[in-house]
Steps between C-alpha positions, in 0.01 A plus 500: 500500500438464868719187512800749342453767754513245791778365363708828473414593844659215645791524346526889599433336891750245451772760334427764809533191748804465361624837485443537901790248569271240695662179610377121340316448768304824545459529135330131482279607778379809301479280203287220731282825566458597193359168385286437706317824470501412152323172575242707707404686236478255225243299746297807560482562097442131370258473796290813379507390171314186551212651745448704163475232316141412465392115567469356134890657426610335843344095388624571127838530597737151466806487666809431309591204442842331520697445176 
């Protein structure tokens, strides 16, 4: 459900970005902004969820393996 709310709210930025009539360029940089607050916040998340992660859950995971 989360993934569906994050979703709608970017397109709701992207369609007001749009409405205000920026240029390429300064759209692109909001859009470069954007990201990489996105990015900032994923690493905080995935990083708190593995401190949580107690020591027998962090050796029992395998890393995926290419096809």
């Amino acid at each position: 459900m989360r993934i569906f709310l994050i979703a709608a709210g970017l397109v709701i930025v992207v369609l007001a970005l749009l409405g205000l009539g920026l240029s390429a360029a300064e759209f692109g940089i909001v859009m470069l902004g954007g990201a990489l607050v996105v990015a900032i916040i994923m690493f905080f998340i995935t990083r708190r969820r593995y401190q949580r992660m107690s020591d027998t859950e962090k050796d029992d995971r395998t890393p995926p393996g290419l096809p």
